[in-house]
LUMGUPA-733107 format. One line per field, with one value per atom (N, C-alpha, C): residue number from 1; residue in three letters; atom name; x, y, z. Coordinates in nm, 4 decimals, padded with zeros to 6 digits. Example, Ala and Ser with C-alpha at 12.3 -4.5 7.8 and 13.67 -1.06 7.14 Angstrom:
n	[1|1|1|2|2|2]
res	[Ala|Ala|Ala|Ser|Ser|Ser]
atom	[N|CA|C|N|CA|C]
east	[01.3190|01.2300|01.3200|01.2850|01.3670|01.2900]
north	[-00.5690|-00.4500|-00.3300|-00.2250|-00.1060|00.0030]
up	[00.7800|00.7800|00.7800|00.7080|00.7140|00.7870]
This chain:
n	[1|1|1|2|2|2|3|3|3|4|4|4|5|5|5|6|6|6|7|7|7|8|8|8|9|9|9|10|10|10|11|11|11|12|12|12|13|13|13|14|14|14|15|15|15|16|16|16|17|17|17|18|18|18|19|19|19|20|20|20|21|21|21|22|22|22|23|23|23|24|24|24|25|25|25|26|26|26|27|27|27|28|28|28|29|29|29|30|30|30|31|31|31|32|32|32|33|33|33|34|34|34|35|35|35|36|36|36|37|37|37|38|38|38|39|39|39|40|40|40|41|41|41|42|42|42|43|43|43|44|44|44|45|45|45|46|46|46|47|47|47|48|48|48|49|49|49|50|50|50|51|51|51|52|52|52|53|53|53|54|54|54|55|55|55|56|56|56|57|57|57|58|58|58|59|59|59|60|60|60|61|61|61|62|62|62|63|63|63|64|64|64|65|65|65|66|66|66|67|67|67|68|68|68|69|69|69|70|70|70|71|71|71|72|72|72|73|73|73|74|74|74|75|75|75|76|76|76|77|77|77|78|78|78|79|79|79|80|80|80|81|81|81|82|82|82|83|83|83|84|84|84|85|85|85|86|86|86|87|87|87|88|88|88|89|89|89|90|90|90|91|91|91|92|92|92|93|93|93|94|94|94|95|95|95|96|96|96|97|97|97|98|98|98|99|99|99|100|100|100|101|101|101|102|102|102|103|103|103|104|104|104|105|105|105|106|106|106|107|107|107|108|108|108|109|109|109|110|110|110|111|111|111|112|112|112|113|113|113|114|114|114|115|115|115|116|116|116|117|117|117|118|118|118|119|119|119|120|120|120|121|121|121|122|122|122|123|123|123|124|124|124|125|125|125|126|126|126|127|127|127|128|128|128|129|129|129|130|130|130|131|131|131|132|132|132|133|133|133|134|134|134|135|135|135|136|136|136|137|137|137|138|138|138|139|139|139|140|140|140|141|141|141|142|142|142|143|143|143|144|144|144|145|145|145|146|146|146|147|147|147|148|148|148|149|149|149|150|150|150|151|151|151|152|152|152|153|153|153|154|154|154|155|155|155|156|156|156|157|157|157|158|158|158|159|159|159|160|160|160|161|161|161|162|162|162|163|163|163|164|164|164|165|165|165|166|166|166|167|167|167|168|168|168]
res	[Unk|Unk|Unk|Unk|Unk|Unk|Unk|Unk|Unk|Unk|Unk|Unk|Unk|Unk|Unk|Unk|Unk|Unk|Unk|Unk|Unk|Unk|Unk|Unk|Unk|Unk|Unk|Unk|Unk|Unk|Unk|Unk|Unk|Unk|Unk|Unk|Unk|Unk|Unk|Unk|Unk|Unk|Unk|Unk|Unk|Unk|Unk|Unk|Unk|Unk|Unk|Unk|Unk|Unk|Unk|Unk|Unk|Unk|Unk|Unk|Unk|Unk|Unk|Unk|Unk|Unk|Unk|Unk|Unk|Unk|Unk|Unk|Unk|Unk|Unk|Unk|Unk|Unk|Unk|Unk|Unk|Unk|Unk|Unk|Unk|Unk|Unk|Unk|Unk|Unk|Unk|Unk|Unk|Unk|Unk|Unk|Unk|Unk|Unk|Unk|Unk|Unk|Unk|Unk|Unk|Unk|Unk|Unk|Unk|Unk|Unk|Unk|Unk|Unk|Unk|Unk|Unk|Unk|Unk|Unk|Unk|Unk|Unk|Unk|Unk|Unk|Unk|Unk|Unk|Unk|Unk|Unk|Unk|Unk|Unk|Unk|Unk|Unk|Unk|Unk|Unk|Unk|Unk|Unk|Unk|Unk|Unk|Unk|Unk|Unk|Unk|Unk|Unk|Unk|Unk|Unk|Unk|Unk|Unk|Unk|Unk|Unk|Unk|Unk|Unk|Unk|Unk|Unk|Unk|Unk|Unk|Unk|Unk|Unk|Unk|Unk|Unk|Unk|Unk|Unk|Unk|Unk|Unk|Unk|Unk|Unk|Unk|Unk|Unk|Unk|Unk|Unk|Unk|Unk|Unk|Unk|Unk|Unk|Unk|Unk|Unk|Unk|Unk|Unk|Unk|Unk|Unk|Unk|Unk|Unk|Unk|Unk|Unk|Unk|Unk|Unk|Unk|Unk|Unk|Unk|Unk|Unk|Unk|Unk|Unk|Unk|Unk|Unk|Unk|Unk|Unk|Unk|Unk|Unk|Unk|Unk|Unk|Unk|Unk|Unk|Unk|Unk|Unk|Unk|Unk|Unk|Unk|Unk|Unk|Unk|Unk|Unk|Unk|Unk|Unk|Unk|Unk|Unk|Unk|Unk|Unk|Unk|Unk|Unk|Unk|Unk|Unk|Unk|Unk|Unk|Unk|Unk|Unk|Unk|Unk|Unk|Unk|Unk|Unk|Unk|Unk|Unk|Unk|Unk|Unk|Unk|Unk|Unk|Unk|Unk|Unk|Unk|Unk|Unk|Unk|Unk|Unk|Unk|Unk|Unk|Unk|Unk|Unk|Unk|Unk|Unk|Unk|Unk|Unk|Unk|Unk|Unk|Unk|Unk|Unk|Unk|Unk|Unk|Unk|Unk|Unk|Unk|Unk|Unk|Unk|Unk|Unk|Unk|Unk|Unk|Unk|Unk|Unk|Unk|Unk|Unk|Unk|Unk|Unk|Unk|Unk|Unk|Unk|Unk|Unk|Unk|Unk|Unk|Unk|Unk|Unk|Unk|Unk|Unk|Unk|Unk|Unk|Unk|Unk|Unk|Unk|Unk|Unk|Unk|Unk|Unk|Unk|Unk|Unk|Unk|Unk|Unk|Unk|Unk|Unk|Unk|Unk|Unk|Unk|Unk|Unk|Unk|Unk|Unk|Unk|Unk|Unk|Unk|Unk|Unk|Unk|Unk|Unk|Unk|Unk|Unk|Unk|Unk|Unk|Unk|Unk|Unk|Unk|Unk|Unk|Unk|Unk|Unk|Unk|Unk|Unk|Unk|Unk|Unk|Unk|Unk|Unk|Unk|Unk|Unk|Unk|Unk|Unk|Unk|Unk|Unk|Unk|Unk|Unk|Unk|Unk|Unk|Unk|Unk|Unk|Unk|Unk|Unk|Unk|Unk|Unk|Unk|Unk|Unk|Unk|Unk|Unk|Unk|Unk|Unk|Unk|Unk|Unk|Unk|Unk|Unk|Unk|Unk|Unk|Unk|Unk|Unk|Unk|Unk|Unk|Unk|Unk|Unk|Unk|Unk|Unk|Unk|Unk|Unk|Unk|Unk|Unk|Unk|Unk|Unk|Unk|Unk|Unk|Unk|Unk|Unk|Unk|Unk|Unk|Unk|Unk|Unk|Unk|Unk|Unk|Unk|Unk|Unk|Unk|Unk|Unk|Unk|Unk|Unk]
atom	[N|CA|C|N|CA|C|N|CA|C|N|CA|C|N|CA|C|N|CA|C|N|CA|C|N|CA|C|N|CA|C|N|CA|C|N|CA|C|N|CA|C|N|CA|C|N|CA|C|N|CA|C|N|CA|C|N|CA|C|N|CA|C|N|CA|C|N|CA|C|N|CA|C|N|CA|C|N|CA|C|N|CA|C|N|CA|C|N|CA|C|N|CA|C|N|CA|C|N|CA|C|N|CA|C|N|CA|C|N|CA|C|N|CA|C|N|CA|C|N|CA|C|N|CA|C|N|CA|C|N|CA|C|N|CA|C|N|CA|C|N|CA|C|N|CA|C|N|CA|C|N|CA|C|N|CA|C|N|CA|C|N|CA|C|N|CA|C|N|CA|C|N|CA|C|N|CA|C|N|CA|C|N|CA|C|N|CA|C|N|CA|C|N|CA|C|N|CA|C|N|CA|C|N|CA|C|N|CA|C|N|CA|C|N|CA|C|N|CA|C|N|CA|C|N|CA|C|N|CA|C|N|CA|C|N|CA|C|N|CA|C|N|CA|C|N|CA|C|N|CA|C|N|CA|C|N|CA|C|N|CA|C|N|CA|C|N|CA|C|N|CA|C|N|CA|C|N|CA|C|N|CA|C|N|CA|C|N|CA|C|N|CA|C|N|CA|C|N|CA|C|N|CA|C|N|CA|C|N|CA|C|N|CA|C|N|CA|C|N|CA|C|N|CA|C|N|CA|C|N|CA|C|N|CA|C|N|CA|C|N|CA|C|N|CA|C|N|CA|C|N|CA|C|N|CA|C|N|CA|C|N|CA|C|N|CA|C|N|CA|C|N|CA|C|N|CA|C|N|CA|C|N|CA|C|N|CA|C|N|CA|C|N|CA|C|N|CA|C|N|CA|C|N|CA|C|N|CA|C|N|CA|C|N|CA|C|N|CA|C|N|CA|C|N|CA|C|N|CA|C|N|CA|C|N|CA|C|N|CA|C|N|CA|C|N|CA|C|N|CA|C|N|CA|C|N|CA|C|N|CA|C|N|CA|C|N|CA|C|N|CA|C|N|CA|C|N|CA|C|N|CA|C|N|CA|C|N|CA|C|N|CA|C|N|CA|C|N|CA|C|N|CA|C|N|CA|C|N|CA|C|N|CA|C|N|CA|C|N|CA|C|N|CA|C|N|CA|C|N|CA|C|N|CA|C|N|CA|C|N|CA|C|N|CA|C|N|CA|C|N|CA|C|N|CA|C|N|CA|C|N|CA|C|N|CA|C|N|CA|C|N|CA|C|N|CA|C|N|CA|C|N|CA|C|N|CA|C]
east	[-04.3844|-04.3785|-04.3091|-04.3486|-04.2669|-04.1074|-04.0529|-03.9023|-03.8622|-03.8917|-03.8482|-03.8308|-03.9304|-03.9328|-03.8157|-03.8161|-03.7006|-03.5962|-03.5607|-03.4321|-03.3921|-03.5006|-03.5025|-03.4580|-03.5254|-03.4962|-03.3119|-03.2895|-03.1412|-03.0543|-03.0893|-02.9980|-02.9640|-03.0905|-03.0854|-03.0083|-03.0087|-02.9148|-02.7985|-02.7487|-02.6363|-02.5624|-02.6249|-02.6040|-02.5140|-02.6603|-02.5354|-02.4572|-02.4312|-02.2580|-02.1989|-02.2210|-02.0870|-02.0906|-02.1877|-02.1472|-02.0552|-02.0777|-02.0005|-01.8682|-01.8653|-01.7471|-01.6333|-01.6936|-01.6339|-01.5718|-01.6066|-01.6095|-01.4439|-01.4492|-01.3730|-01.2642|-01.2225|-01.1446|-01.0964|-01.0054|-00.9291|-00.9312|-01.0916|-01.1604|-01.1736|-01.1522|-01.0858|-01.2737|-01.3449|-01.4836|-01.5786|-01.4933|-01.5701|-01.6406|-01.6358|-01.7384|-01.8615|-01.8720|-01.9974|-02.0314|-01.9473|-02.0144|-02.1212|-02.0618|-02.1626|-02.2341|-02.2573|-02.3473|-02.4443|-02.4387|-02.5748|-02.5733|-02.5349|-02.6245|-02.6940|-02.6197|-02.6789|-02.8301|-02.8273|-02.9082|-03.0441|-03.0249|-03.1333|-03.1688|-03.1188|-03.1691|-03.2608|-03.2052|-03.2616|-03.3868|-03.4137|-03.5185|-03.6111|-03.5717|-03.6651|-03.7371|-03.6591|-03.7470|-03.8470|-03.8048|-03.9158|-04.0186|-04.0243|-04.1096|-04.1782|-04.1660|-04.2116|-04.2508|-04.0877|-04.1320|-04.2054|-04.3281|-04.4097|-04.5470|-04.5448|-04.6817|-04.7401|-04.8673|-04.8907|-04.8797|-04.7992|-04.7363|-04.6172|-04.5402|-04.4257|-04.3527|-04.3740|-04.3431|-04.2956|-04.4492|-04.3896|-04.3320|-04.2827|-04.1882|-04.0518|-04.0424|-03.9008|-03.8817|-03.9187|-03.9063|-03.8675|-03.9343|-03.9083|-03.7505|-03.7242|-03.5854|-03.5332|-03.4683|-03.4234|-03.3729|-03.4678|-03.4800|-03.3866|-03.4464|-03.3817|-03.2032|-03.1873|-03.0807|-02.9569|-03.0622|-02.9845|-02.9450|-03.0463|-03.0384|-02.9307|-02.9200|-02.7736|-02.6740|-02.6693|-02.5244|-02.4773|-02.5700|-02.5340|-02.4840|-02.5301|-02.5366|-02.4338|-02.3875|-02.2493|-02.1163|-02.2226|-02.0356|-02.0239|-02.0970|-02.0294|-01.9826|-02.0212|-01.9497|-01.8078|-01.7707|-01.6875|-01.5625|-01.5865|-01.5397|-01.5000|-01.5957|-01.5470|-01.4275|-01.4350|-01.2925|-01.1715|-01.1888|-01.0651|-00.9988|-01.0998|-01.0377|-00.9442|-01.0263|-00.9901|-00.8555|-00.8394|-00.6843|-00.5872|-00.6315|-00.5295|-00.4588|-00.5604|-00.5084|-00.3835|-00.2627|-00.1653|-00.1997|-00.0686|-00.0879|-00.0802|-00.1998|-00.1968|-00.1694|-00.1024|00.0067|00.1199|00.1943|00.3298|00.4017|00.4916|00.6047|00.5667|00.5275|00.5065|00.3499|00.2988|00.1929|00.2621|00.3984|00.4237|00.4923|00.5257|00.5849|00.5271|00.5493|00.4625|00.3995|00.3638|00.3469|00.3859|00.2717|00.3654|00.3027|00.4220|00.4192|00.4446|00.4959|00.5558|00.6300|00.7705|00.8828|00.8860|00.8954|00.8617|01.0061|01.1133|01.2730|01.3470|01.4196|01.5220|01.5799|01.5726|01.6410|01.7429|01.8739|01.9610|02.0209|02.1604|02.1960|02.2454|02.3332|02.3722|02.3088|02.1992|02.1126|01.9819|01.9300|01.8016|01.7367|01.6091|01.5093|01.3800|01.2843|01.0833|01.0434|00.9562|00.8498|00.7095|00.6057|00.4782|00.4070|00.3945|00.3436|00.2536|00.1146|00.0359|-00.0265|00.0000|-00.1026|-00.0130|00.1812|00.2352|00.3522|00.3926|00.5542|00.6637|00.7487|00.8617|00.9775|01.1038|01.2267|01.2758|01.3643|01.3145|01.5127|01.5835|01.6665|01.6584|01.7139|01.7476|01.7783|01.6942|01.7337|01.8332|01.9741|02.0067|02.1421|02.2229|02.2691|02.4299|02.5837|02.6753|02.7310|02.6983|02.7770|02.6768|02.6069|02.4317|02.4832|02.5886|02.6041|02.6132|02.6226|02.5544|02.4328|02.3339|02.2107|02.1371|02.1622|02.1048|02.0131|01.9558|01.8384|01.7480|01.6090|01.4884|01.4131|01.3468|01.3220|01.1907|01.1452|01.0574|00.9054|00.8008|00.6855|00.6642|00.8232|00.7963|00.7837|00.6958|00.6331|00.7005|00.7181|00.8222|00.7488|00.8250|00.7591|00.8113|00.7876|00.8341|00.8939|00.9969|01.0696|01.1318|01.1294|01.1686|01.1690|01.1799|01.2025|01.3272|01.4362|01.5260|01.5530|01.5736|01.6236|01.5297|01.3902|01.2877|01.2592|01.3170|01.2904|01.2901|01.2429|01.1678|01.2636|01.2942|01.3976|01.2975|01.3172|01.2406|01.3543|01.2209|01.3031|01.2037|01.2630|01.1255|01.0256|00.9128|00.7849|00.7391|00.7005|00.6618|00.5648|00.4171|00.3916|00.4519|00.4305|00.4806|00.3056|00.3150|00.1920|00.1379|00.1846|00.0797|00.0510|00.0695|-00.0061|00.0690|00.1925|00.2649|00.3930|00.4427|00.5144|00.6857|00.7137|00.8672|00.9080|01.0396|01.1248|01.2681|01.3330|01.4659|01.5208]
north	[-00.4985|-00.4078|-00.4739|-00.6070|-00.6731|-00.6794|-00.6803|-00.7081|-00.5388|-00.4535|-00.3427|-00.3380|-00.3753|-00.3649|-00.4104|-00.5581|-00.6265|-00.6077|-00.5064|-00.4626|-00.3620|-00.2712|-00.1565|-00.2046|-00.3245|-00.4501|-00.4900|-00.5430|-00.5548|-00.4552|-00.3354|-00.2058|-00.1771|-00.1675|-00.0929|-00.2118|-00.3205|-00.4174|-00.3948|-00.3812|-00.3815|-00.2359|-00.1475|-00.0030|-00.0468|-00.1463|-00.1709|-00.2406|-00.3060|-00.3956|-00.2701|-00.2100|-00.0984|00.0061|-00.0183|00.0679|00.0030|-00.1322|-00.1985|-00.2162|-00.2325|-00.2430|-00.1631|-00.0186|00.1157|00.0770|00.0618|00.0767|-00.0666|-00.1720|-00.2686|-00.1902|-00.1253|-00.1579|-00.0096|00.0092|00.1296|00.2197|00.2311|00.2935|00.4951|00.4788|00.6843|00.7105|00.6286|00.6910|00.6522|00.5900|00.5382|00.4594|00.3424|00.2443|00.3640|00.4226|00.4957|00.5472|00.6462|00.7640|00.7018|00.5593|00.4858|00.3941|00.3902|00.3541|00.4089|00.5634|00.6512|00.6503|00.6772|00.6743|00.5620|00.4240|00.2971|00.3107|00.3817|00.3815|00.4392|00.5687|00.6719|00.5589|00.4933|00.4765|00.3276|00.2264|00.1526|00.1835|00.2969|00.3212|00.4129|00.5121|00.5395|00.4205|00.3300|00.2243|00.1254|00.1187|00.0902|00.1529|00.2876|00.3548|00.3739|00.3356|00.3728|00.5012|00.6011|00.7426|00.7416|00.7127|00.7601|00.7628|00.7982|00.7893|00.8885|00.8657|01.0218|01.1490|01.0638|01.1516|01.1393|01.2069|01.2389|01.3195|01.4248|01.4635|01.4287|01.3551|01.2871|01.1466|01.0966|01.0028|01.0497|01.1938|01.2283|01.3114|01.3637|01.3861|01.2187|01.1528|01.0457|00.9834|00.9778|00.8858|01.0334|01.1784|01.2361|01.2335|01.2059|01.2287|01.0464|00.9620|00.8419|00.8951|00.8985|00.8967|00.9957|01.1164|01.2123|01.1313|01.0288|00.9964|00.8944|00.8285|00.6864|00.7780|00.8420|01.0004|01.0465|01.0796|01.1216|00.9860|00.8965|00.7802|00.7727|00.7106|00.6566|00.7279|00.8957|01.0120|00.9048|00.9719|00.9341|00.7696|00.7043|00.6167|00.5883|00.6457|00.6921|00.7930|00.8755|00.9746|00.9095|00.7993|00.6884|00.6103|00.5612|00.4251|00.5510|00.6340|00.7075|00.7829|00.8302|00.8983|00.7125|00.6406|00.5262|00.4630|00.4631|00.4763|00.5411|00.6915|00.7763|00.7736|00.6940|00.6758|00.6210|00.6260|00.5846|00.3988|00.3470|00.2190|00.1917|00.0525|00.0365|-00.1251|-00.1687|-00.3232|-00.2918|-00.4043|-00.4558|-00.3282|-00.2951|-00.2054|-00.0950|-00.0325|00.1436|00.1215|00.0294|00.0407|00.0292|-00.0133|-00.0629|00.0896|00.1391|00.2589|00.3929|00.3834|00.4881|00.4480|00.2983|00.1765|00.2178|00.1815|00.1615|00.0817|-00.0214|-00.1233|-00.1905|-00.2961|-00.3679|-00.4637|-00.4260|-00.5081|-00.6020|-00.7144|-00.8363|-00.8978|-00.8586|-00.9255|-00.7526|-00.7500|-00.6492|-00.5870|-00.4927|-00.4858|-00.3397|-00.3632|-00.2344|-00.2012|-00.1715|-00.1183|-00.2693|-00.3395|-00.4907|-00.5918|-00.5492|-00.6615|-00.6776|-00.7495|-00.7959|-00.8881|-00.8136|-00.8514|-00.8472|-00.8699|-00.9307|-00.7919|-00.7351|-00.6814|-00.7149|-00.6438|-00.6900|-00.5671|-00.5849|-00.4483|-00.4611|-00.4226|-00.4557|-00.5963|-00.6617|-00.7574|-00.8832|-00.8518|-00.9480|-00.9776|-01.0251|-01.0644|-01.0252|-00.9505|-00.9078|-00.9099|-00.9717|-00.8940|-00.7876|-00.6906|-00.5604|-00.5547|-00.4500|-00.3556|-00.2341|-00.2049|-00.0114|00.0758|00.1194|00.2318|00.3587|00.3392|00.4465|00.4988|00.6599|00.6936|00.6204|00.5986|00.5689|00.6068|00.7046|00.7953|00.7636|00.7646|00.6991|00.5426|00.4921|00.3659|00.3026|00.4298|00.3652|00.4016|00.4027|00.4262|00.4321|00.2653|00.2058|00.0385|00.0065|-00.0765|-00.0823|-00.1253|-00.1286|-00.1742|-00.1976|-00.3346|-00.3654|-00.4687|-00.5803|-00.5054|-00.4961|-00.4131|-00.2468|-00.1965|-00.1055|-00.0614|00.0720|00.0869|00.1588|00.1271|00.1285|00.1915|00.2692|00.2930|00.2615|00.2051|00.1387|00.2856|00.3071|00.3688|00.3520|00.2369|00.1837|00.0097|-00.0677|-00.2216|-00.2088|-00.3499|-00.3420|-00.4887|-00.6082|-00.6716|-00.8396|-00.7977|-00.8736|-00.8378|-00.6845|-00.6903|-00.5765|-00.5066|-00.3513|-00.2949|-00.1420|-00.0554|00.0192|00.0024|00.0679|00.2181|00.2823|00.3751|00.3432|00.3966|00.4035|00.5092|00.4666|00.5497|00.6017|00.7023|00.7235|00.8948|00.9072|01.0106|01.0904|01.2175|01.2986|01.3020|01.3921|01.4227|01.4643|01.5959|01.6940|01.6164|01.4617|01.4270|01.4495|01.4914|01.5295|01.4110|01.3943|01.2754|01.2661|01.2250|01.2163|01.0992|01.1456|01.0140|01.0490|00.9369|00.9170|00.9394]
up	[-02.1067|-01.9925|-01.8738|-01.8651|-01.7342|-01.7766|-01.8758|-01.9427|-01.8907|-01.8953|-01.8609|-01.7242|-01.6570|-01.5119|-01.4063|-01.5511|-01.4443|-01.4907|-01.5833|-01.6214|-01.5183|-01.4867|-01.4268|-01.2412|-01.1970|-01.1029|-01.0844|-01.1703|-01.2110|-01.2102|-01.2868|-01.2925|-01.1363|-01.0853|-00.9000|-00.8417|-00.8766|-00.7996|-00.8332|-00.9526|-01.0359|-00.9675|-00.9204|-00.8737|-00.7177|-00.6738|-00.5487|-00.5438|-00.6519|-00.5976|-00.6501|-00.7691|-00.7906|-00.6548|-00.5641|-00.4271|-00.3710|-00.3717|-00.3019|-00.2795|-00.4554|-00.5353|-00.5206|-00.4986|-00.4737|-00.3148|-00.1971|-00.0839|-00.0688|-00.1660|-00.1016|-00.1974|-00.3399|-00.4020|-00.4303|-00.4889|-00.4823|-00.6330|-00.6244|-00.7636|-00.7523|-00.6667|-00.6636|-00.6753|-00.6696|-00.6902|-00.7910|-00.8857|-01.0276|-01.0329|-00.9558|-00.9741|-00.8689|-00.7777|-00.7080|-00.8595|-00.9019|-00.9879|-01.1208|-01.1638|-01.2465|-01.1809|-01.0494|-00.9673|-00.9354|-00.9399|-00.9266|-01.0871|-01.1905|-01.3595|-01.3938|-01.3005|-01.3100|-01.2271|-01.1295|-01.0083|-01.0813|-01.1184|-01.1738|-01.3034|-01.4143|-01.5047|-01.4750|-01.3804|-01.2937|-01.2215|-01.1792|-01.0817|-01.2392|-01.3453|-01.4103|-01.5043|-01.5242|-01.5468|-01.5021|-01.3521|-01.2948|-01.2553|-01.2289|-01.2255|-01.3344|-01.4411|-01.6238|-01.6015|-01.6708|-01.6936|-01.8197|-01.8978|-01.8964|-01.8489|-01.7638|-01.6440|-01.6673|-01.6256|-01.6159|-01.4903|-01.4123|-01.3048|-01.3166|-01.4031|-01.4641|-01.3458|-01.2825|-01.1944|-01.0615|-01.0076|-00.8574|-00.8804|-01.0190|-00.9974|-01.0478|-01.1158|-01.0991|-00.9832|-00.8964|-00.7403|-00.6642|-00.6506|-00.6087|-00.6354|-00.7610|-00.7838|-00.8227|-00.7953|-00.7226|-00.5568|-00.4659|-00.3351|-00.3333|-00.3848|-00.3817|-00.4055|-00.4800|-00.5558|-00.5103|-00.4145|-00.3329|-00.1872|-00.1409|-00.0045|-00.0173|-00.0914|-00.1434|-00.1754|-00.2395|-00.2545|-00.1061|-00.0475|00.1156|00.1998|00.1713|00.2448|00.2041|00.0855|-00.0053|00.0327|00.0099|00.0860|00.2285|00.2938|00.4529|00.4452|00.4371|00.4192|00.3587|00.2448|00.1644|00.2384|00.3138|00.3742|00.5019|00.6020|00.6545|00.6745|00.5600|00.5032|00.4912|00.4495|00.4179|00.5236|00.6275|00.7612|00.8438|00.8314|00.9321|00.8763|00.7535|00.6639|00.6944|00.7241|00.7913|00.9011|00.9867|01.1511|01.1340|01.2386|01.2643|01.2861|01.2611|01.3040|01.4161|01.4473|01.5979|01.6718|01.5198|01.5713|01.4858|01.5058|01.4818|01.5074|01.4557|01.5479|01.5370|01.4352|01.4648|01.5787|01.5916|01.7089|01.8532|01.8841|01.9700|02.0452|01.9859|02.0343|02.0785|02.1889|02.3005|02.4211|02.3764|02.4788|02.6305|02.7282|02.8422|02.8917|02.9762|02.9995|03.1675|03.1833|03.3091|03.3171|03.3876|03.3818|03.4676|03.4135|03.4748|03.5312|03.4915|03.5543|03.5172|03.5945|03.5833|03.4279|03.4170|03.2893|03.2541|03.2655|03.2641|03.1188|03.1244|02.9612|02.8839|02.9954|02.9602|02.9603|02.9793|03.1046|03.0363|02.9716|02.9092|03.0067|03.0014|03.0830|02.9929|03.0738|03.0037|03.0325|02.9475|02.9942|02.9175|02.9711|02.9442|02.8784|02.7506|02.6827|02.5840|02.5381|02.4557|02.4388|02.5862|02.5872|02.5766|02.5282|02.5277|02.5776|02.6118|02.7018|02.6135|02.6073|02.5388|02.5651|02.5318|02.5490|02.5399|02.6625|02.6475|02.6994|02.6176|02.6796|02.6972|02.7843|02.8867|02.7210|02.6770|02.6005|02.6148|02.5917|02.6431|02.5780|02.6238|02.4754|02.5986|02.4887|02.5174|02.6862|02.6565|02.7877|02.9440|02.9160|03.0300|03.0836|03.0884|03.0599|03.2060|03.2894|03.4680|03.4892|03.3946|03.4430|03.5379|03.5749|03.6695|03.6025|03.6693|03.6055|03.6350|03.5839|03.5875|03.6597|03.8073|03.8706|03.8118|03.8426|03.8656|03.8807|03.7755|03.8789|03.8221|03.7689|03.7509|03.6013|03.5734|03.4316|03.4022|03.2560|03.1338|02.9715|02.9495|02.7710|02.6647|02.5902|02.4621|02.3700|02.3524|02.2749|02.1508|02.1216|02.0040|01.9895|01.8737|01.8380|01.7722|01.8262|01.7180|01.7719|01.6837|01.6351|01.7718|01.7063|01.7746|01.9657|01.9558|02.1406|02.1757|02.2428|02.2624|02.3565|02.3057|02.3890|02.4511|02.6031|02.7047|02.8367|02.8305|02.9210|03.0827|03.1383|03.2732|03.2462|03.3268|03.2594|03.4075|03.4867|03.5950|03.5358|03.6128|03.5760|03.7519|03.7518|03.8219|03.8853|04.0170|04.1041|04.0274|03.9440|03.8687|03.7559|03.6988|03.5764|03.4583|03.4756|03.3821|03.3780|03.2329|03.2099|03.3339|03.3331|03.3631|03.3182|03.2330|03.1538|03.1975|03.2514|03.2948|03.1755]
């Protein structure tokens, strides 16, 4: 009777690394789904279904077995929304950025700015014909528009009174 028990001991352990298992590795669900058959046959052994309360120990590892299913979804449903999010380093994080120009920076003219926490080389983003723009001073905030070739293309960034964007 004790050899069953601690099989039944083992199984419910064995249940949660395949939760686990599921959560680090890219099992579409499979290691969970034989994690609850592992789970139920784990817990009816320790309970020894034949008792003579046959009943309130299959209610029991039901309600068990439903509350780790709910638990397991959300968790599950978790990792996969936080996957979806957009990236929020290296270059597709960098763009939208706004920042502060630390030296001047026009269409010819490479200058620093300060964006996401780090000092950057930054040129005047701008199309052929734009080519008197102007330049950027010192102080003033800038949005990251694009990376190309280790150094961030910035436009000027100013919001308007009403809260609404304005881009040169």
């Amino acid at each position: 009777m004790v050899s069953v028990i601690w099989m039944g001991v083992a199984l419910i352990i064995l249940a949660l690394v395949l939760f686990a298992l599921d959560v680090k590795v890219t099992g579409h669900g499979l290691p969970a789904a034989w994690g609850v058959v592992v789970l139920i046959l784990g817990i009816a052994m320790v309970s020894g279904a034949a008792t003579p309360y046959l009943w309130s120990s299959f209610l029991i590892l039901v309600s068990v077995v439903a509350l780790t299913v709910l638990l397991f979804s959300g968790v599950v449903v978790s990792v996969w929304s936080v996957k979806r999010l957009p990236a929020r380093t290296g270059a597709e994080g960098m763009v939208g950025e706004v920042g502060i120009a630390k030296s001047p920076i026009g269409v010819g003219l490479q200058g620093r700015v300060f964006v996401h926490g780090e000092r950057w080389l930054a040129t005047l983003a701008s199309a052929p014909e734009e080519a008197n723009r102007g330049t950027i001073k010192p102080g003033q905030r800038v949005r990251v528009v694009g990376l190309r070739d280790g150094e961030v293309l910035v436009i000027p960034y100013e919001p308007d009174v009403s809260g609404r964007l304005i881009e040169d």
